[in-house]
C-alpha positions as CSV (number, residue, x, y, z in Angstrom):
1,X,59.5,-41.5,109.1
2,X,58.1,-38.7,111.2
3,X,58.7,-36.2,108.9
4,X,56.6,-38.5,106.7
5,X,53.7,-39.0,109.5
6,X,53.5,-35.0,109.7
7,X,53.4,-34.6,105.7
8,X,50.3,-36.9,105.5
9,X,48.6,-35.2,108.6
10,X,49.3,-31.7,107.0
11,X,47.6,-33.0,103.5
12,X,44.7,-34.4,105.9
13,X,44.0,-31.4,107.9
14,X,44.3,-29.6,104.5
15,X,42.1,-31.7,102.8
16,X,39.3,-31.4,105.9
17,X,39.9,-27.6,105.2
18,X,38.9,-27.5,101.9
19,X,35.8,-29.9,102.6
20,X,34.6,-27.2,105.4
21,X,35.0,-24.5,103.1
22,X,32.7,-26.2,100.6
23,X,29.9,-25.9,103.5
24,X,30.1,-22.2,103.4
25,X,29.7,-19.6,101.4
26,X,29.9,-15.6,101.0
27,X,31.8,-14.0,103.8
28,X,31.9,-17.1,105.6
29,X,33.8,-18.8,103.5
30,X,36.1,-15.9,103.3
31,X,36.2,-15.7,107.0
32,X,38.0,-19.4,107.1
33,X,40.4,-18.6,104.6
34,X,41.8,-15.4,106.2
35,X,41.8,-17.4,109.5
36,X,43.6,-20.5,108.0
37,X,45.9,-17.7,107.0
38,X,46.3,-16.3,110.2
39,X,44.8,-12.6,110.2
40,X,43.2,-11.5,113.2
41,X,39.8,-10.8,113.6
42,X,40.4,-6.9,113.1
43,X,42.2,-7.3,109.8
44,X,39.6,-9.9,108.5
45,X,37.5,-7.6,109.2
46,X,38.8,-4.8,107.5
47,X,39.1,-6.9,104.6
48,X,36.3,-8.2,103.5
49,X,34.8,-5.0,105.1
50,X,32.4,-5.9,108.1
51,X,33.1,-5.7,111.9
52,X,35.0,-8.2,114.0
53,X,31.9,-9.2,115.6
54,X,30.5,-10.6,112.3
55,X,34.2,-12.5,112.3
56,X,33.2,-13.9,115.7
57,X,30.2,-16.0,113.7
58,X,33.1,-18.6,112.6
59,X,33.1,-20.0,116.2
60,X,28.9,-20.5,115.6
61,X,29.9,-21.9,112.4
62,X,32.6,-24.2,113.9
63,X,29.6,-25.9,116.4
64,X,27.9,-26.9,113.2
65,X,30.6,-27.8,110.9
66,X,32.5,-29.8,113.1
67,X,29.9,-32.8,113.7
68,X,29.8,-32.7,109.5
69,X,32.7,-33.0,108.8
70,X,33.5,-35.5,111.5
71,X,31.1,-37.6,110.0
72,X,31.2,-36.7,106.4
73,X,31.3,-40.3,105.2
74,X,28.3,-41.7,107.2
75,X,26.1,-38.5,106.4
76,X,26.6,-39.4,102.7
77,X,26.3,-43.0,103.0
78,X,22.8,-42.4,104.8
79,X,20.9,-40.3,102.2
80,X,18.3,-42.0,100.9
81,X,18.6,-40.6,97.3
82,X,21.0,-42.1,95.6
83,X,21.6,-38.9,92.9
84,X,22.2,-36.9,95.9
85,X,24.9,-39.3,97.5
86,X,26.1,-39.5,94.1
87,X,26.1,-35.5,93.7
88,X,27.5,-35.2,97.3
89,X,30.5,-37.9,97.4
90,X,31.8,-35.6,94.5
91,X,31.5,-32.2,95.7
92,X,32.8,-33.1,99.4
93,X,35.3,-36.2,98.3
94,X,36.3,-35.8,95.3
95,X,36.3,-32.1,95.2
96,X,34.8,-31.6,91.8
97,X,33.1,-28.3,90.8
98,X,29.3,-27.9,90.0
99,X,30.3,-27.9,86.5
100,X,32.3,-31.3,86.5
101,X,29.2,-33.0,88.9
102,X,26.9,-31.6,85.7
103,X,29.2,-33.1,83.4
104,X,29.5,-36.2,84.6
105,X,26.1,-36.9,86.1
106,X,23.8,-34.9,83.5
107,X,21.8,-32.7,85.7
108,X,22.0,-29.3,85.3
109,X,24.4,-26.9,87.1
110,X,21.4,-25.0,89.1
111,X,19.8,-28.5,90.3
112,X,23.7,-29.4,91.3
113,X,23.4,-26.5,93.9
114,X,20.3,-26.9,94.6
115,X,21.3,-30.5,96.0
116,X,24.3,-29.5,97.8
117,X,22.1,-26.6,99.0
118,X,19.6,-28.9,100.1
119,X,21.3,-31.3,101.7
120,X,23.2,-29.5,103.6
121,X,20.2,-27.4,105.8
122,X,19.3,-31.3,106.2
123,X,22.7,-31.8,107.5
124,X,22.8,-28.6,109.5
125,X,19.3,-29.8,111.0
126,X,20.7,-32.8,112.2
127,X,23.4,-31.5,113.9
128,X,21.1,-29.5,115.8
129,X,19.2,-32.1,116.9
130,X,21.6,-34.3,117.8
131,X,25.2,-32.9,117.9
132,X,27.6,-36.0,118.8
133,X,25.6,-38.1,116.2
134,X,23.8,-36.4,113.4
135,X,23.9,-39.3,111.7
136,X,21.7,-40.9,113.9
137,X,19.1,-37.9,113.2
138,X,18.9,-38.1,109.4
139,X,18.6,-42.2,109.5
140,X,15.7,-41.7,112.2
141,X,14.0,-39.1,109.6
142,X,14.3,-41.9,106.9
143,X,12.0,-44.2,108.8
């Protein structure tokens, strides 16, 4: 039974990876996944070619991305667009590519990103306004 209890928090922690690694992109994105594989900031470094100061930005990143993905659920419940929840609930959820969200949804791959993009400087503003309860800022902006 605990063997059980750890398998399902592994495939949760997992899962909460993948949806942080959807909020970045470029070397920051490639940053997490050498760090979830354990390099050191010196050999991340000397892979993706850059300092290990610019690996030091993941623990900026982590201040923002933390408050998101704690509240992931609530942020996409309280967009007022329903196309973007829709577009959103996929990407972070369900996981799908742009590609499947264009398939099944009918806007085009560009405006997909464009949403995701979008959405998430209105997520990263929110955090910055109110850390412990961004959800709190993006409802007060709907009023």
């Amino acid at each position: 039974m605990r063997a059980e209890s750890d398998t399902k928090k592994a495939e949760a922690d997992q899962a909460q990876v993948e949806q942080l690694l959807r909020l970045l992109e470029g070397k920051d994105r490639e940053i997490v996944a050498f760090m979830r594989d354990g390099l050191s900031q010196k050999q991340i470094a000397k892979m993706i070619e850059t300092t290990p100061g610019a690996v030091k930005r993941w623990k900026r990143l982590k201040i923002w991305t933390a408050p998101i993905l704690h509240h992931l659920d609530a942020l996409i419940d309280c967009l007022p667009e329903e196309n973007d929840r829709n577009v959103m609930e996929r990407y972070f959820l369900d996981g799908q590519s742009f590609s499947e969200i264009t398939e099944a949804l009918g806007p085009s791959r560009s405006t997909i990103e464009e949403i995701v993009k979008r959405v998430i400087v209105q997520w990263k503003k929110a955090v910055k306004e109110n850390p412990t309860d961004p959800v709190s800022a993006m409802t007060k902006k709907e009023r």
